[in-house]
Backbone as a printed PyTorch tensor [residue, N CA C, xyz], in Angstrom:
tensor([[[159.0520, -15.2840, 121.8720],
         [158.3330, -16.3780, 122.4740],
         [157.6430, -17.1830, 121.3830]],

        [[157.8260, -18.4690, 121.7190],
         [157.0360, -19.2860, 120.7200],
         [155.3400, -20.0380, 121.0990]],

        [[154.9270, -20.4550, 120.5360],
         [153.3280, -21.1100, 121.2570],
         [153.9790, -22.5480, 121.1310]],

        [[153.5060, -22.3840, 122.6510],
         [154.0080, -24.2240, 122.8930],
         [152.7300, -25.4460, 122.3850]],

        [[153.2360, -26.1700, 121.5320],
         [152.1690, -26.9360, 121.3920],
         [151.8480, -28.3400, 122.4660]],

        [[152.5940, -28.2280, 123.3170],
         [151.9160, -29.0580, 124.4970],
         [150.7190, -28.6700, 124.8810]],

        [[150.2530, -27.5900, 125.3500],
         [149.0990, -26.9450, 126.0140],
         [148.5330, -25.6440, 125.4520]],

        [[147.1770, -25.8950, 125.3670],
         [146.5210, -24.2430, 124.5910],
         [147.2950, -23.4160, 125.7360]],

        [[147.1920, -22.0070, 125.6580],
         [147.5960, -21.2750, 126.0580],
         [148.6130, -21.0380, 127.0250]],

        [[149.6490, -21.7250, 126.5450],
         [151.0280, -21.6580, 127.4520],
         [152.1540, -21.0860, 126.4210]],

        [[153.2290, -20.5630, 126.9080],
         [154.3840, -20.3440, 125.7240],
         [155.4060, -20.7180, 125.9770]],

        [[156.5820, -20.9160, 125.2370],
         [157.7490, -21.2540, 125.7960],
         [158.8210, -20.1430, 126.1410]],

        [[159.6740, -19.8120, 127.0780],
         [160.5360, -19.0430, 126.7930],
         [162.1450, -19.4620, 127.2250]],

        [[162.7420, -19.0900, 126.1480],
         [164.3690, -19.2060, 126.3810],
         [165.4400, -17.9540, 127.4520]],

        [[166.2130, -18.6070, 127.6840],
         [166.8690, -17.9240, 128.1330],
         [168.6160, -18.0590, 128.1300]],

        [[169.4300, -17.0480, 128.1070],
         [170.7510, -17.2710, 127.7220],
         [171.0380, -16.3930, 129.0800]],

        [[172.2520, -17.3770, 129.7660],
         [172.7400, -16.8890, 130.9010],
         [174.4240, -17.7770, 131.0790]],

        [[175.3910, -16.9270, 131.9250],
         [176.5060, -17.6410, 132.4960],
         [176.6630, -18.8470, 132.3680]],

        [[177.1820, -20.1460, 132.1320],
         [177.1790, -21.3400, 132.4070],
         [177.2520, -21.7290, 133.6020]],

        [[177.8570, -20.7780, 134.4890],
         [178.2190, -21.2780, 136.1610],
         [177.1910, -20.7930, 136.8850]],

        [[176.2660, -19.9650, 136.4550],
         [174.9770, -19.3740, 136.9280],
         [174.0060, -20.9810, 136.8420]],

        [[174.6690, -21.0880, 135.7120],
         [173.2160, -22.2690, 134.8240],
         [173.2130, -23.4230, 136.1310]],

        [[174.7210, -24.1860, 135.5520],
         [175.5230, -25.4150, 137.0150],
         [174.6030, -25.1570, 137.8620]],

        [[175.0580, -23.6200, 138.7140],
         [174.3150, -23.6420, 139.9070],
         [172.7220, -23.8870, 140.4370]],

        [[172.0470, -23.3810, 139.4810],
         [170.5840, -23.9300, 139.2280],
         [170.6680, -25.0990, 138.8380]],

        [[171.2050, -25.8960, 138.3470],
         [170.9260, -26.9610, 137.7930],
         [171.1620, -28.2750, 138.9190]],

        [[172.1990, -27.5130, 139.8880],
         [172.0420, -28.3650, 141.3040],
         [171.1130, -28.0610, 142.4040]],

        [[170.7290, -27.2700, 142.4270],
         [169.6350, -26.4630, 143.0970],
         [168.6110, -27.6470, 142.7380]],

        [[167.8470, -27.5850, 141.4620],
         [167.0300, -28.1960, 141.1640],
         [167.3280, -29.9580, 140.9120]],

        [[168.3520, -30.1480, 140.7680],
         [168.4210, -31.7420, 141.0640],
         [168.3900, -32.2380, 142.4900]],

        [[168.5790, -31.0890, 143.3550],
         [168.2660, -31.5270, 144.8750],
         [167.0290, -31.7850, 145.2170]],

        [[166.4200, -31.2300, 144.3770],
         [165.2760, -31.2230, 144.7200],
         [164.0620, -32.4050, 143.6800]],

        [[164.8470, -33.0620, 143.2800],
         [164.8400, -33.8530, 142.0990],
         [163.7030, -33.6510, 140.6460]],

        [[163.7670, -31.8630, 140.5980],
         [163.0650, -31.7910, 139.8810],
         [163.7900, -31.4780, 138.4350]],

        [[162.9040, -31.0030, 137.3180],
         [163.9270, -30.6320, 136.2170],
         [164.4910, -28.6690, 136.5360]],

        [[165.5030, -28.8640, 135.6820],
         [165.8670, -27.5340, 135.2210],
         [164.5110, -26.3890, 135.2340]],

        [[163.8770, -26.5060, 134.2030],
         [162.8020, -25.7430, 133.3890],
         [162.0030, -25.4720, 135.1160]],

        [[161.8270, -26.9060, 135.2410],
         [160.2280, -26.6150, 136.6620],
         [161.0970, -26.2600, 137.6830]],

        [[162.1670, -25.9470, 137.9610],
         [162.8400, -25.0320, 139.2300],
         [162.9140, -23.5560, 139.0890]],

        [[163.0440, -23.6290, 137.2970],
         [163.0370, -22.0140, 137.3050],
         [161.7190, -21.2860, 137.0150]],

        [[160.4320, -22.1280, 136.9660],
         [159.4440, -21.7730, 136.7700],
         [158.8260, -21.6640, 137.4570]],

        [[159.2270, -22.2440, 138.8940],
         [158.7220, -22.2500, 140.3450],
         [159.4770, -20.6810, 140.6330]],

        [[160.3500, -20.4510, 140.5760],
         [161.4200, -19.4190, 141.2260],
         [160.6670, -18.3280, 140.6390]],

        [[160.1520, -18.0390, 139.2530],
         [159.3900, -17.1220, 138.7670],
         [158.4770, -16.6640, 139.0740]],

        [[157.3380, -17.6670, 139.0740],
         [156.2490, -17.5240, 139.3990],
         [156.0530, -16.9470, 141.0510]],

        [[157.0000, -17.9830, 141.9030],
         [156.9880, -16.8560, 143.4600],
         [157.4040, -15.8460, 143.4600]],

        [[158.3910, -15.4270, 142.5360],
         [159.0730, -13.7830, 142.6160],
         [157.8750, -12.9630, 141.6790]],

        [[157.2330, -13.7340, 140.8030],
         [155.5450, -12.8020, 140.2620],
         [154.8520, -12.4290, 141.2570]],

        [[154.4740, -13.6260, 142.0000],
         [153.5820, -13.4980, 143.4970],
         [153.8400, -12.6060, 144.2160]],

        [[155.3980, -12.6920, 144.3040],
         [155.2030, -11.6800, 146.0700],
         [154.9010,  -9.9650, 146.0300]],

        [[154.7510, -10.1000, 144.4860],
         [154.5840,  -8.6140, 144.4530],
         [156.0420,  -7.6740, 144.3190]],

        [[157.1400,  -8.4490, 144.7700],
         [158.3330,  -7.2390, 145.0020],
         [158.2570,  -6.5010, 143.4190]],

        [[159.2490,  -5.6450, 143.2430],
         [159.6980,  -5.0490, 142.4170],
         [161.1880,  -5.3590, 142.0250]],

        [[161.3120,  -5.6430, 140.8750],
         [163.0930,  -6.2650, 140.6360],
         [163.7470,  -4.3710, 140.4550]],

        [[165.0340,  -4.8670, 141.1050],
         [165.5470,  -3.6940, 141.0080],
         [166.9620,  -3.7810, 139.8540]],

        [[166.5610,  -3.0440, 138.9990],
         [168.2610,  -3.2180, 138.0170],
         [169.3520,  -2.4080, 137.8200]],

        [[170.3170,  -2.9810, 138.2830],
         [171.4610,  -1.3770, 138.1330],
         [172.2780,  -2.2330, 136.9630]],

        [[172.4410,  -0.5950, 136.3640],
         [173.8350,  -1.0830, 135.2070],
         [174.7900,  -1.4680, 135.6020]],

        [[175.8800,  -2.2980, 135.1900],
         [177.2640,  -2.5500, 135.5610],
         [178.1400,  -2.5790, 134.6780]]])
């Protein structure tokens, strides 16, 4: 993680995923006419909130 210099105490983080994963978010969030970054930062932050637990299986 890097320190974002837009805002004291915020950071940036990257992420590397599928390209057809990416597409698909990337229409998700133009429906909604927001950017990339603030769709998946919305999606985060509610899956922080609700409390669940992520579950991971190997494949």
């Amino acid at each position: 993680m890097a320190t974002n210099p837009i805002g004291k105490g915020t950071k940036t983080i990257g992420i590397n995923m599928d390209a057809k994963r990416v597409d698909e978010l990337e229409q998700r969030a133009g429906s909604m006419h927001i950017s990339l970054s603030k769709y998946c930062k919305i999606v985060l932050i509610r899956w922080a909130e609700s409390g669940e637990k992520l579950r991971l299986e190997e494949r």
